[in-house]
N, C-alpha and C positions, 0 to 999 in steps of 0.2 A: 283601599289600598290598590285593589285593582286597576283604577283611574291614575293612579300615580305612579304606577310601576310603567304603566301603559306609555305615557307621555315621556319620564323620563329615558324610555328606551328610544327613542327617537334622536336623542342625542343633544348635542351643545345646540341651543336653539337661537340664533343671532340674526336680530333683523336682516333681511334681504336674502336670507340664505332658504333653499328649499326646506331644510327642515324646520323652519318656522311660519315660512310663509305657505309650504302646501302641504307638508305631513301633518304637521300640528295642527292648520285649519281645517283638517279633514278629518283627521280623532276627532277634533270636537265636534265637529259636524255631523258625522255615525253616530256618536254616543249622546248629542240633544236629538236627532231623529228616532232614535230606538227610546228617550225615555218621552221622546211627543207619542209615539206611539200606543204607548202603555199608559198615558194619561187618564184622566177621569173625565166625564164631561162638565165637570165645576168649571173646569177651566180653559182657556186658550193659552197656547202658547206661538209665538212667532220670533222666526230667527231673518238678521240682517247680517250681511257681512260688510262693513262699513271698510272703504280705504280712502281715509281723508291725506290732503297737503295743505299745510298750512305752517306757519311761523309765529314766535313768541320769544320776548325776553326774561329772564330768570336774576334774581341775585345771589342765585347759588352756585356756590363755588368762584366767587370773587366778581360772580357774573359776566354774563354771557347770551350769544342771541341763538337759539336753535329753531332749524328748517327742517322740514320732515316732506318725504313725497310720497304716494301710494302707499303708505305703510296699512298691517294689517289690523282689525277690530270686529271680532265675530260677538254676536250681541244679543240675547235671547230677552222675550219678553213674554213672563208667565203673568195673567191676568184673569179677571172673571169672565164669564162668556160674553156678558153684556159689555164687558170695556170698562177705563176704570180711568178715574181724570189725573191721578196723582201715584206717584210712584216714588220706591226706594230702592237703591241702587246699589246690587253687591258688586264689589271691585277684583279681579285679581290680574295676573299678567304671565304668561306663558312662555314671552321667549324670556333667554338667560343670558349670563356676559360668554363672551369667546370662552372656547376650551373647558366648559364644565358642563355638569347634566342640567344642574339647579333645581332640584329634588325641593329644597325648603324653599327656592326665592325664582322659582312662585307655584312650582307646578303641585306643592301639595294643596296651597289655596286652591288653585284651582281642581282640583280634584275633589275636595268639600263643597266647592260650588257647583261640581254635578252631581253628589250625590246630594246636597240640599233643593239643587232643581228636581231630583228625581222623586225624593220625598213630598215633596210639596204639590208636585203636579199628580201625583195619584189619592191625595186626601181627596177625601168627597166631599168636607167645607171648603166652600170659594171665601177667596181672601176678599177684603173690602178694597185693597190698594192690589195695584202689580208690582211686582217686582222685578226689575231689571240686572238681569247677570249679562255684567261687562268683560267677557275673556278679551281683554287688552293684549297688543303683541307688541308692544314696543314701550315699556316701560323702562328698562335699562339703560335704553337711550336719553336718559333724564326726562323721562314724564311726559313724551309725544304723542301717545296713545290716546292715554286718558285728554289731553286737552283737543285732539281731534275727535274726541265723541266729544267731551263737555261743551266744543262750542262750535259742533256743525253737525250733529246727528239729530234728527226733528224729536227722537224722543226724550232725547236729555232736559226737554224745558219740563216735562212733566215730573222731573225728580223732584221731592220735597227732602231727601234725607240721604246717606248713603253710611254705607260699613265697608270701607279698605280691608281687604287684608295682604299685608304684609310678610317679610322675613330681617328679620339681623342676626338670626344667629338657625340654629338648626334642633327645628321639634322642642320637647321641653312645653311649658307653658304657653300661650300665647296672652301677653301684655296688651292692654290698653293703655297707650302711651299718649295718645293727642284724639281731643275731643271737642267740637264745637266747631266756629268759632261760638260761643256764647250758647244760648240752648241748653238750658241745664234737663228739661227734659229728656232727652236725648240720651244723658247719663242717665236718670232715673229710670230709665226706657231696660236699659243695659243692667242696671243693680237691681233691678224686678226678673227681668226673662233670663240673663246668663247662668247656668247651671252651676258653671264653677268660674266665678270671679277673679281676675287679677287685673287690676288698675291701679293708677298710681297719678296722681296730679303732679306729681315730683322728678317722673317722667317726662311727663308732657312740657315742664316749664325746664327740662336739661334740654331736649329735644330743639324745643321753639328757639332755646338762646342760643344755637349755633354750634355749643360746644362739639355736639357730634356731626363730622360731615357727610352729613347723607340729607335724604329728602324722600317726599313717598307721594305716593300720586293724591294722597288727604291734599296737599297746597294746591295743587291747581283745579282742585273743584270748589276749594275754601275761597282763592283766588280770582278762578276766570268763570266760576260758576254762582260764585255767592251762596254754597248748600253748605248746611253743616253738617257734621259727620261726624263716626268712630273711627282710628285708625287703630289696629292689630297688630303684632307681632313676633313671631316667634323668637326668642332673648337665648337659646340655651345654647352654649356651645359654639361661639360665633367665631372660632380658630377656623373651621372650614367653610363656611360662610364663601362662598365666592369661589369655590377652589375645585378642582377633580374629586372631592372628597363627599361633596355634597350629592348624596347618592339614595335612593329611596330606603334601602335597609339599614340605613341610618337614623331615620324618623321611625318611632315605634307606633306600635297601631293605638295603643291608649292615645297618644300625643294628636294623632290625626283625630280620635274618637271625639276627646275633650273638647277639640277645635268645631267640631261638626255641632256638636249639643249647643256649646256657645252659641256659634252665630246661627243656627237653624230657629234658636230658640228666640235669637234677638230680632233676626227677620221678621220670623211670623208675629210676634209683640207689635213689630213698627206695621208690618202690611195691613192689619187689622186695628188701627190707634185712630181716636179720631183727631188726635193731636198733629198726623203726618197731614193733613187736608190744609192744616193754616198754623204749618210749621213755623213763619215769619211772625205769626203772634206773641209765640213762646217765647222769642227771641232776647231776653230780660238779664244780663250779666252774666258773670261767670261761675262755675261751680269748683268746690272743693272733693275731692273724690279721691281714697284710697282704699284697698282691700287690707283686711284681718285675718292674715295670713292665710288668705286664698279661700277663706270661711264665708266672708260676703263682703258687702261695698260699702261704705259708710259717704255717703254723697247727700252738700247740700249748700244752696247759692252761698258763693265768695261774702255777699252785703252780711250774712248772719253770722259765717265767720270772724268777718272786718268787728262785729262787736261783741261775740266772743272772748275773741283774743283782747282787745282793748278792755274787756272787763277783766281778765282775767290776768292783764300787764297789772291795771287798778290794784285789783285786790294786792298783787304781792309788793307793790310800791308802796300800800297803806300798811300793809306787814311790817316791810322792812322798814317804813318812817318811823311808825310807832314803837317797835325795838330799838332804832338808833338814837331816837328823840328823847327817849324816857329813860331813866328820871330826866329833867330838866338842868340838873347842877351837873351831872355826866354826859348832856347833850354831847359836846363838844367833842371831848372826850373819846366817845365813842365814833362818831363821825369819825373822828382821825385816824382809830385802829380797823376803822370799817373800808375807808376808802385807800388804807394800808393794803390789805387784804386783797383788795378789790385788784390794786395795782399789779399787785405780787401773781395775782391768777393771771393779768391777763401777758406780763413779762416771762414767767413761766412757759404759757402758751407761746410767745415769739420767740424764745430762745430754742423750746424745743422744734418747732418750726426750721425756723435756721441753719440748727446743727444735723436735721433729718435729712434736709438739702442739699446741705453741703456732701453729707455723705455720699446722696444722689448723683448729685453730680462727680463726685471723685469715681463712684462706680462706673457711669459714664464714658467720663475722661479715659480710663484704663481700659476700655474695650471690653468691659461686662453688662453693658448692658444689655435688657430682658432675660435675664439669667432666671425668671421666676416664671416667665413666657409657660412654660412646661410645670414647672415646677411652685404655684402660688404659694406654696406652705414658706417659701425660701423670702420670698416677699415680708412675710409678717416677722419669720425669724429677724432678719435683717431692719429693716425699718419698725416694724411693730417695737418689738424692744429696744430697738433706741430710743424712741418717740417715748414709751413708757417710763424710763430708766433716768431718760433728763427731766419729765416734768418731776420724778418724785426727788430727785439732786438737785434741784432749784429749791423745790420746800422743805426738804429733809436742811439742807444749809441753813435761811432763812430761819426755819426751828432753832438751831444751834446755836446762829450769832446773832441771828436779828432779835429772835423771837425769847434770849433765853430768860429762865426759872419764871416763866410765865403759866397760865394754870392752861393744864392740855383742855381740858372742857370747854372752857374760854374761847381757847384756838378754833377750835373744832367749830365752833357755834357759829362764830364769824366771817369763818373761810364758806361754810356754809351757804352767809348769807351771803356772800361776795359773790357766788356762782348762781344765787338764784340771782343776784343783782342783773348779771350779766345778758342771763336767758330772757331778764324781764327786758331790758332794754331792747336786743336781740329781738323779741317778738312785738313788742311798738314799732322798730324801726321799716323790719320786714312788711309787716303789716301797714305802715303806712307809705310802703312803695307800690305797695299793690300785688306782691308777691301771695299766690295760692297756698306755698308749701310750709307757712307761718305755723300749719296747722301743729307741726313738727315742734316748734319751741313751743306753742299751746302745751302739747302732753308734758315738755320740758321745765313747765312753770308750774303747773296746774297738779301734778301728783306729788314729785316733790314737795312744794307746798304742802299737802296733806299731809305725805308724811312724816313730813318735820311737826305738824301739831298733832298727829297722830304721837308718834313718841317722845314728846314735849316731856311731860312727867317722869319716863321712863331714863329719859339721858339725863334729869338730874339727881335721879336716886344712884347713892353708891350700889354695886351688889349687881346691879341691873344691866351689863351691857350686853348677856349675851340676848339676853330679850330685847334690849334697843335694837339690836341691829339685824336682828330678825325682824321686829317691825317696819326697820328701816329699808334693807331689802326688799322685805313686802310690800310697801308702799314706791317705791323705784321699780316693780316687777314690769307697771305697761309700759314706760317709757323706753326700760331696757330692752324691750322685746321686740315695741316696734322696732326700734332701732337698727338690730341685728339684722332686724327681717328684712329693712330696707338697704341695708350696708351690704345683703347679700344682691340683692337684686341688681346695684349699681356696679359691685367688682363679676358682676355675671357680664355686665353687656358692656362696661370700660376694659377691663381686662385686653379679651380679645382685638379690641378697636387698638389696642398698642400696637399688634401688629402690620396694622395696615395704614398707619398715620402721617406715614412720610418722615424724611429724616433732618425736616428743621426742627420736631417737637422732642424732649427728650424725656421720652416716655418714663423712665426712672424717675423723674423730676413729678412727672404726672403722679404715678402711683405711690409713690413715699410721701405728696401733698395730700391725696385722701386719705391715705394711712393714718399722718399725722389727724388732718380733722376729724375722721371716725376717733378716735385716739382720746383725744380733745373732748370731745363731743360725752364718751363713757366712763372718763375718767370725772367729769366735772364738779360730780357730787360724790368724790369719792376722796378730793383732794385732802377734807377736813379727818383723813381716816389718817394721813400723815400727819397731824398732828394730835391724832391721840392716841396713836399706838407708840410702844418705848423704844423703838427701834426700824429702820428700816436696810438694816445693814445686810442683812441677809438677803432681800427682796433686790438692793441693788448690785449685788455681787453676781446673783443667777442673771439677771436681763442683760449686761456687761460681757455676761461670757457666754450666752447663747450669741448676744450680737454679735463678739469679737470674733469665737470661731465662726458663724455664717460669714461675714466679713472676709475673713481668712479666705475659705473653703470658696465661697465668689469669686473673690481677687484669681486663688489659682485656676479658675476656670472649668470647677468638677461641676457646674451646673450650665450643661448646655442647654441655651432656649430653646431648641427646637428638637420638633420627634417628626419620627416616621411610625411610630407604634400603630398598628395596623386598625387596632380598635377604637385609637384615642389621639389620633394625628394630629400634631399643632405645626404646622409647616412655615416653613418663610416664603413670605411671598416677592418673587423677582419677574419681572417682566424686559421679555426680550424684543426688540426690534429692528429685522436684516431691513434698514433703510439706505436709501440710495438719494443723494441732496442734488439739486442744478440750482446754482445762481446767476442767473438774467441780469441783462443791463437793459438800460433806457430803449438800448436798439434791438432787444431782444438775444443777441448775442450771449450765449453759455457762457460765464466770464468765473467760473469755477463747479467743479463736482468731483463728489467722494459716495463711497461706501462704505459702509460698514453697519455693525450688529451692536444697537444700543443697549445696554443695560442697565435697569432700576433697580435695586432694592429699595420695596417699601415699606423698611422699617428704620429707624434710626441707625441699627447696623451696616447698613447699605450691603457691601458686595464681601465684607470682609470676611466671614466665615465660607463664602464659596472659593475665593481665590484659591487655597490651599486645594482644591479638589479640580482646579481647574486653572494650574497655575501660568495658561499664556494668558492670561486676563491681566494678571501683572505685569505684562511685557506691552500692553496696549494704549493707543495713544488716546491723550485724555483730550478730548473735545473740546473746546473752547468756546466760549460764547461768543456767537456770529453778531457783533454789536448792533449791526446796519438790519439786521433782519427781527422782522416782528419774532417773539417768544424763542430767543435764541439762535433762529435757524435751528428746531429740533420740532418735531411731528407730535407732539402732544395730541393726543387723542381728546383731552378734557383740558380747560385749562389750571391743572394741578401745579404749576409751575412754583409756587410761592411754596407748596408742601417739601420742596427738598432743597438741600443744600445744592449750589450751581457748582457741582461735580460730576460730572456726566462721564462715560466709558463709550468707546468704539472699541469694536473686536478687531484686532488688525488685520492691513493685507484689503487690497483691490476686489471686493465680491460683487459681483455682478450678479444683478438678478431683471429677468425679464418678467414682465407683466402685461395681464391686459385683462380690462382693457385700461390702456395706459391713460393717466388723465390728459387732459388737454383744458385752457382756458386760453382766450382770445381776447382781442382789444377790449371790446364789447364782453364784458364780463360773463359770458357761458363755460359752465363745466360740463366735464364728463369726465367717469370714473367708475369706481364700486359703490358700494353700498355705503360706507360710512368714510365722510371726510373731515377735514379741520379746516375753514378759513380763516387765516390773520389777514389784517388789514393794519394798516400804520402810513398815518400822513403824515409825509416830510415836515422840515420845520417850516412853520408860517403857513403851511396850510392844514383844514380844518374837517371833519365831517360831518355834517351839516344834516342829512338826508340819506335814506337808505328804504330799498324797495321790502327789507325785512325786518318782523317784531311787529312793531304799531308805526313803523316809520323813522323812530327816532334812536340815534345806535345808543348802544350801552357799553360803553368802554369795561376790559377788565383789568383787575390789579395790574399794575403798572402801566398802562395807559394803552397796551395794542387792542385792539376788539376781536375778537373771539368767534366766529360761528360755526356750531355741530352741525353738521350734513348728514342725514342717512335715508335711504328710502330700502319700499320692499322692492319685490321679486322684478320687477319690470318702472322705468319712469323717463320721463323724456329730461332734454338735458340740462339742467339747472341754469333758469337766467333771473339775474337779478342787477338792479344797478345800483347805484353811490353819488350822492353828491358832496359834492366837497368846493369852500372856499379856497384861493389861492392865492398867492403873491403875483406881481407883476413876472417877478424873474424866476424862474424854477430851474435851471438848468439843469438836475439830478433827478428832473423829474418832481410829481406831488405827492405821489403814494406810491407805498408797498403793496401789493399784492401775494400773501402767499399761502399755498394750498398745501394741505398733504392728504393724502388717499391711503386707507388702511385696508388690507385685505385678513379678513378677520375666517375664511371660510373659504372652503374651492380649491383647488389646484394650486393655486398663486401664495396657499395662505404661509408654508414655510419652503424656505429654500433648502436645498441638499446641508447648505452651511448651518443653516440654522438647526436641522433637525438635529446634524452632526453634534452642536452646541448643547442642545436643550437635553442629547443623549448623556451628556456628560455630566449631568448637574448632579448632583447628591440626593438621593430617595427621602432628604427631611424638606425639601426645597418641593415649593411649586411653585413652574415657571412656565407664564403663558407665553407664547410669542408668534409674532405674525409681521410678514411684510408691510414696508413702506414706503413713502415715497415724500421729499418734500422738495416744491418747486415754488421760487420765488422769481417776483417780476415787478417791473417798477414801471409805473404808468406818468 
């Protein structure tokens, strides 16, 4: 804890700013000399402090091309006295975004990573491998760090393996969420040596499909290094994730403890394996791998799963053939009341779907949405019980008219097999996409199944139900359990991500569709309990009237999303920026400029619960998209543009702000500026870009067609030259391309103006609101 109090007291640490580039590289600096000091002679240790420039393109975030210059990479390498040929590589990263401490994301990893250097170098067994601690300083800036050691530091060819660690949220567990590529040892490595396990394959393939926008330095060593690896990270609590909140006496010291046994235990396993020597050996498919509620790992290759499942699809297909098939003279027969059933579950399911959405959305439309931001309980009242309430008014009906003076037993039996029909399918399908997390409808086919010939006997003796369905229970107990276990894990790290999601996605929409499938998902061998209980009138009366008063109690607006609660802060997050725009022509000539103080909300609420607290924002004019200008004419820091609705805010009134150093770019494409800038580029029509001196050469357009490049360097770099080629028409009179820059001062005197501070003064204590000057200057070549 002392390492992380340590660091964080150093302040917001953002590339190019002294307190990342000399305070922080000098903590760390003291504190590997004082623990080389105290070493053993088992061991050598040698420290580098790497400041690579170099470029690369990403398809993250709509993609995009990022340049990096002198940025910072302090690098320790603990090994045996004699030297060691092959190495494993702990990850973490130091500096943090503008305006927060960043206690979880990164400086608590890194603080485990001095105190696992510090352990490690005073054992008096030498390891057989070394191990390489990477304190990275430019992680935030999408992954710069780590790919200027991965592919220019001489000792990175020596890695055979590596362990990220991460943050998404603050303390709490630390998740294994991405593993490999391939290398199933790796995992096996991880479910032998971790003290206390938490993984998840189910993770890892939410992760990889994109759904969450984020990314972690795991891809560019998976990437530009071809190593595979563990990625880590902390899941708990991810409302202040990114925010002034993320503070060290936030992170409890168990949470740091836990973290420390983990990977100290999983390092020294890999440093000493003889498997890390001809890692590429191992290299043989994918693995299945999830934890038993934190108790241990259950990991083992995808190929044993793939026929598992497909035996386990068999068996219940030969179940359910030989109950539909037999007798022979009710083949038929039965087929019809089976694939009745089968229909009814799965129209059920879409109705209730539909009607949970719609809801959604109507909560939406009316200005409530994230009303459970704060408040999650309000979430299940509201969507949970409706989700619940319409599948059992679909069968409870169906019972009545469709189904009537038919024998409940009968029902019950079939509806039954209708739901195991469905799981079976379900895990063929999945399974033969190639999907890891099949293993899920596995438990959903496979116990069920038991426990239906577990109490076989029992559901058709009179007298006997309250024993069937004790057995019945019993036998539903793993599937139910994992279940919950995993449904917690998913509204732990989804949850929070609503707030930060931008305001095309309507996050309501989001959390009432998991609702419904978890929903789905628990009710599915429950559905047959509607048809053999006498009644469900009572059951739909209470879920009706919980929903309708939440409903109510929403609509009027008693559940506000956000807190300032001192212990338990869920903030909105708005970002400000005092920018100031010049539009150039052909002949260079200023042929327009304004100021003003842009405003994001990045939540689907955008700005509309701040207005009221800060009501000249109402009075301000709305921005309009600059057509002619790559990504609006607006200084986007990231290319996030596609994340929000094209509604943008200026503070009004002429504000002027002086800077420096002010940027500048010339005919001949050279910059100067601060530390982190935006390049757009956009070739007129008929002409094309062809070549470019950054990435691999070749550009990478981002969504909707401008190209995109992030700029940042550290403390000191010379002036940014790069060129472009571009095909052209004969006639160009307007010129062939756009050029346009904007320059962010994220730190230093420059970083708010008197307006802005005056602004960010005024915002309401449930609101975190970063802001920092800008600048956007376009020019047409």
């Amino acid at each position: 804890r002392g390492y992380l109090d340590d660091i964080t007291a150093i302040g917001p640490r953002t590339v190019g700013s002294p307190e990342n580039e000399v305070h922080a590289v000098n903590y760390l600096l003291q504190q590997i000399r004082a623990i080389e000091r105290e070493s053993t002679d088992a061991h050598k240790i040698s420290v580098d402090i790497q400041r690579p420039t170099g470029s690369f393109s990403i398809d993250f975030l709509g993609g995009f091309t990022s340049y990096y210059a002198n940025i910072t990479n302090v690098v320790v390498k603990l090994e045996p006295r004699n030297g060691a040929e092959h190495a494993v590589l702990s990850n973490c990263h130091f500096d943090s975004v503008p305006n927060t401490p960043g206690a979880s994301d990164d400086a608590v990893s890194c603080a485990v990573m001095l105190e696992i250097l510090n352990t490690l170098s005073k054992s008096s067994e030498p390891l057989q491998h070394a191990v390489i601690f990477l304190f990275n300083g430019a992680e935030e800036n999408i992954l710069q760090a780590s790919h200027g050691f991965i592919t220019q530091h001489e000792w990175a060819r020596s890695i055979r393996a590596f362990i990220n660690l991460e943050a998404a949220g603050v303390g709490g567990k630390e998740l294994v969420f991405q593993t490999g590529p391939e290398n199933p040892w790796l995992v096996q490595a991880y479910v032998v040596a971790a003290k206390h396990p938490f993984a998840s394959v189910v993770a890892q393939e939410i992760f990889q499909s994109g759904i969450i926008p984020a990314d972690t330095d795991f891809r560019i060593y998976r990437d530009f290094g071809n190593i595979p690896g563990i990625d880590l990270a902390f899941i708990e609590n991810g409302y202040i994730y990114h925010t002034e909140y993320d503070t060290s006496d936030r992170i409890l010291t168990d949470s740091i403890q836990r973290a420390g046994d983990n990977i100290l235990a999983v390092l020294k396993y890999l440093a000493t394996s003889d498997k890390l020597a001809k890692s590429f050996e191992y290299r043989h498919g994918n693995v299945v791998f999830f934890d038993v509620l934190g108790l241990f790992v259950l990991a083992y290759p995808a190929r044993v799963g793939t026929i598992v499942n497909y035996i386990t699809a068999a068996v219940a297909f030969l179940y359910l053939s030989k109950k539909v098939l037999q007798p022979k003279t009710r083949a038929i027969h039965n087929l019809k009341k089976f694939f009745t059933a089968f229909g009814l579950t799965l129209i059920s399911w879409v109705c209730t779907l539909v009607t949970v959405l719609i809801v959604a959305v109507f909560v939406s439309v009316v200005g409530r949405s994230l009303s459970w931001y704060t408040h999650f309980y309000v979430s299940v009242f509201l969507y949970g019980t409706a989700a619940a309430a319409k599948l059992i008014l679909v069968h409870t009906l169906a019972k009545k008219f469709f189904y009537k003076n038919m024998n409940e037993q009968y029902l019950g039996d079939i509806f039954f097999d209708a739901s195991l029909m469905i799981w079976s399918v379900a895990l063929a399908v999945v399974t033969q996409i190639g999907i890891c997390s099949a293993f899920i409808c596995t438990l959903w086919v496979a116990f069920p199944l038991l426990a239906k010939l577990m109490t076989h006997k029992e559901f058709s003796q009179k007298g006997a139900t309250m024993k069937f369905v004790m057995m019945y229970m019993l036998g539903m107990f793993v599937p139910y359990l994992y279940m919950m276990y995993l449904s917690w894990t998913v509204f732990e790290m989804f949850t929070p991500i609503m707030g930060r999601s931008g305001s095309e996605i309507l996050p309501d929409v989001v959390l009432a569709g998991l609702i419904v499938v978890i929903t789905m998902i628990l009710s599915s061998y429950f559905i047959n309990f509607i048809y053999l209980v006498k009644s469900t009138k009572t059951t739909l009366i209470t879920l009706t009237t919980v929903f309708v008063v939440t409903l109510i109690l929403v609509c009027s607006g008693i559940f506000f999303p956000y807190s300032s609660d001192a212990a338990n802060p869920k903030p909105k997050r708005v970002f400000l920026q005092h920018t100031s725009r010049r539009f150039h022509d052909l002949d260079g000539n200023v042929i327009k400029s304004d100021s003003g103080i842009w405003i994001i909300g990045f939540d689907y609420n955008g700005i509309s619960h701040i207005t009221p607290h800060v009501p000249e924002i109402n009075d301000t004019i709305r921005t309009p998209c600059e057509e002619q200008a790559p990504f609006c004419g607006l200084p986007w820091i990231l290319p996030v543009h596609f994340m929000f609705r094209l509604i943008t805010w200026s503070y009004i009134g002429k504000l002027l702000i002086i800077l420096s150093p002010p940027v500048d770019i010339s005919v001949y494409p050279v910059s100067t500026g601060p530390s982190h800038m935006s390049l757009y580029v956009r070739p007129h029509e008929g002409s094309a870009l062809s070549a470019w001196s950054l990435g691999n050469g070749m550009p990478v357009a981002s969504l909707g067609g401008d190209y995109f490049v992030f700029y940042s360097h550290g403390l000191q770099a010379t002036p940014w030259r790069f060129w472009v080629e571009l095909t052209a028409p004969e006639k160009h009179s307007d010129g062939i391309v756009s050029f346009a820059i904007a320059a962010h001062y994220f730190f230093g005197e420059d970083q708010k103006s008197p307006q802005l501070y005056d602004l960010l003064e005024r915002f309401p204590n449930w609101t975190f609101s970063s802001g920092w000057s800008c600048t956007y200057d376009l020019f047409v070549f």
